[in-house]
N, C-alpha and C positions, 0 to 999 in steps of 0.2 A: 522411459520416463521413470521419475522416482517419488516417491511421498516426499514434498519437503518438510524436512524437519519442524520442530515446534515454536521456535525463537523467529525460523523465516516468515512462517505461519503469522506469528504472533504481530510483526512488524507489520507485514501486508495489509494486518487487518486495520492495525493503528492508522496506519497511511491510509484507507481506505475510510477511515474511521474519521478522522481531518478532513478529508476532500470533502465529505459528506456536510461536514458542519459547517466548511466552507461554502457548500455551495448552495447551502439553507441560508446564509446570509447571515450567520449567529455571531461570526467573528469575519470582522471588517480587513485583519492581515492576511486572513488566508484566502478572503472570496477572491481577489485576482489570482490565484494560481491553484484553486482548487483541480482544475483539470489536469495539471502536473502531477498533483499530488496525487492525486487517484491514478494517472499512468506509472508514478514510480511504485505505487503499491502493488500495482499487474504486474510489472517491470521484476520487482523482486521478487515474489511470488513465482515469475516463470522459470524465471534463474534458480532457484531454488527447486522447482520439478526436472528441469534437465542436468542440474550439476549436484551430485552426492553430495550431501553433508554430513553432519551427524547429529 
């Protein structure tokens, strides 16, 4: 496994970061798919520990 980089990092959290405020109810576009959103942010985050970046 590898460190992933800063920018994958960076994304996963934003995504994670969305799901979050989706799922507080704060923004009415995101609450239906807040649980998407929070898998694509694990989603890319894992990818990003098995596949080298830079």
């Amino acid at each position: 496994m590898h460190t992933p980089s800063r920018w994958i990092f960076i994304v996963s959290l934003l995504l994670a970061i969305v799901a979050l405020i989706g799922a507080a109810h704060l923004v009415a576009a995101v609450e239906p798919y807040a649980v998407f959103v929070a898998l694509a942010g694990w989603l890319v985050l894992t990818i990003g520990c098995f596949i080298k970046t830079t």
